[in-house]
C-alpha positions in Angstrom: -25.1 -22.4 -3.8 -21.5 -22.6 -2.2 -18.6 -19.7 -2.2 -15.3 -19.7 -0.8 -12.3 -17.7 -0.6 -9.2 -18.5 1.0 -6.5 -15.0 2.0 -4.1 -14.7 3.8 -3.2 -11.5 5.9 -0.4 -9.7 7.6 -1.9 -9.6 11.4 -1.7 -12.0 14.3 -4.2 -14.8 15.0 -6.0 -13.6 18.1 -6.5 -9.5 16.6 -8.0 -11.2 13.6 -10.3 -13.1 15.7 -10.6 -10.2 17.5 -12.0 -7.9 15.1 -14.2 -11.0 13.3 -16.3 -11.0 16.6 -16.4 -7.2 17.1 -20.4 -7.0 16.8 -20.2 -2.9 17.0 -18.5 -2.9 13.8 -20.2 -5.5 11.7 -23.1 -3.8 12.8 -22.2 -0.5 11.9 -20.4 -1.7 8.1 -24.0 -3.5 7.7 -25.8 -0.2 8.7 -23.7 2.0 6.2 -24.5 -0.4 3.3 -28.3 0.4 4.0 -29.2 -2.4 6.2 -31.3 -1.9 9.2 -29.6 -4.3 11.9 -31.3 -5.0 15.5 -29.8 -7.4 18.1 -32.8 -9.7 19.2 -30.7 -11.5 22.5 -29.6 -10.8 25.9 -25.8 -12.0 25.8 -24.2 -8.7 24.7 -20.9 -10.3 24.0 -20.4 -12.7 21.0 -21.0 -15.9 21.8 -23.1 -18.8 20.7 -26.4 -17.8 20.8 -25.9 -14.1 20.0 -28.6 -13.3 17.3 -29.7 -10.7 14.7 -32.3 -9.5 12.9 -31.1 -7.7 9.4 -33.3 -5.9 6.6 -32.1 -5.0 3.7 -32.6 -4.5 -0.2 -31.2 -7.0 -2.3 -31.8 -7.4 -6.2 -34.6 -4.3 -5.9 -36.7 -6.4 -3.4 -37.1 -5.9 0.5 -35.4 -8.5 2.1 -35.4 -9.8 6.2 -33.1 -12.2 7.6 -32.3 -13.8 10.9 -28.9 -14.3 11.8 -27.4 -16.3 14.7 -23.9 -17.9 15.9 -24.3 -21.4 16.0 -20.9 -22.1 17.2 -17.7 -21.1 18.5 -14.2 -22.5 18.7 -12.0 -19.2 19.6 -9.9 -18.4 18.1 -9.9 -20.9 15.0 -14.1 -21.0 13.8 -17.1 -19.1 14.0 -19.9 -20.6 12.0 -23.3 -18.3 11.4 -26.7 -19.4 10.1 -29.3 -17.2 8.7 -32.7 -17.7 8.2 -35.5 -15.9 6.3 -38.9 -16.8 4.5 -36.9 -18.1 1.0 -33.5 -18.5 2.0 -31.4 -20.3 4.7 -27.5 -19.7 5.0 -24.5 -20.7 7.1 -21.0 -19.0 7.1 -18.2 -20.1 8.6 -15.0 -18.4 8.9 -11.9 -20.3 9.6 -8.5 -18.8 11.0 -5.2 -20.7 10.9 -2.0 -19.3 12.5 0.7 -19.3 9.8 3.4 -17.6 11.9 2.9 -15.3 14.6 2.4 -12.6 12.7 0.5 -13.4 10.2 -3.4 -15.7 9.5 -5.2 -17.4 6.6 -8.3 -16.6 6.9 -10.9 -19.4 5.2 -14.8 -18.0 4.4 -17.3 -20.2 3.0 -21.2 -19.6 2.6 -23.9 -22.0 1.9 -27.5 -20.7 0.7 -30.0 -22.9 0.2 -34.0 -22.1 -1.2 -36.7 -22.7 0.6 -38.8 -21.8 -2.2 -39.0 -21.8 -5.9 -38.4 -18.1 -6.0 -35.5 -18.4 -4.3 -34.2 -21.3 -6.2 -35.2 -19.5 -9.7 -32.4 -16.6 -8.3 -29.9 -19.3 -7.1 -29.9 -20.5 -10.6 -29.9 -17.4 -12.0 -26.5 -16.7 -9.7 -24.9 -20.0 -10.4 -25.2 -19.4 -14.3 -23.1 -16.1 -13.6 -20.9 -17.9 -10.9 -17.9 -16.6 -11.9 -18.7 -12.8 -11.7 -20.7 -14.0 -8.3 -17.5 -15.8 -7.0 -15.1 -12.5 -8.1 -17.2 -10.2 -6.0 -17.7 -12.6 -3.3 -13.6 -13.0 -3.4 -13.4 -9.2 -3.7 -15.5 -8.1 -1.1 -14.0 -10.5 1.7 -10.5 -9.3 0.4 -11.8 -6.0 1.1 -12.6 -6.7 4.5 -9.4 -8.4 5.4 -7.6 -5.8 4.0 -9.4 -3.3 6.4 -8.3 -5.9 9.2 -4.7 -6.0 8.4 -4.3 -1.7 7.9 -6.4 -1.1 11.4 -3.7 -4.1 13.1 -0.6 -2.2 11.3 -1.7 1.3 12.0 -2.0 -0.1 15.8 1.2 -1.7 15.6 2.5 1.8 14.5 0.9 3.4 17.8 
């Protein structure tokens, strides 16, 4: 299953990339949505390599995943795979300089089943793929959004 959204925001190229690789609060966001969120490697920067373990609760069930930065092309991709025992993701987040002062910000995720549970809820997502894609689009808006108020209330410092 594939989702993507395309916005674009009101903040400069390199905070944008700046806050997308600010581990502290990804891991914090993930921690107040009632994920349990360890770092298992030694970098303590992000950079390729840098790798998490996350467990959470989706769709009433206990869920683990491994989480990892494959790659890294500052300040334009970051591309994350995830791994757990029925599911295997990848994100990538693109930025593109419009202008100086604002980014377009491109996020697409891949999941793919690695077993038949997993592809009996894939389907069951795709046949609702339009509510899916609407909260998927709604929730990265929401996070952008986030993005461009913490850049303009620092702008107004």
């Amino acid at each position: 299953m594939k989702l993507s959204t395309r916005h674009d925001i009101e903040a400069p190229l390199d905070h944008v990339y700046a806050e997308m690789t600010d581990v502290d609060r990804w891991e914090t966001a993930a921690m107040r949505r009632g994920a349990d969120v360890a770092r298992t490697d030694k970098l303590g920067r992000f950079d390729v390599g840098a790798a998490w373990t996350v467990d959470f609760v989706f769709r009433g069930k206990a869920r683990k995943l491994s989480m990892r930065v494959q790659s890294v092309d500052a300040p334009s991709r970051i591309t994350l795979v995830g791994n757990g025992p029925t599911l295997d993701g990848t994100v990538a987040i693109d930025l593109l300089a419009l202008s100086p002062r604002r980014t377009r910000v491109i996020v697409g995720t891949e999941v793919k089943p690695r077993t038949l549970g997993a592809r009996l809820m894939l389907q069951s997502l795709k046949l609702a793929k339009a509510r899916v894609d609407r909260r998927y689009d709604q929730r990265i808006s929401t996070m952008l959004s986030d993005i461009e108020e913490r850049y303009q209330t620092a702008k107004r410092r």
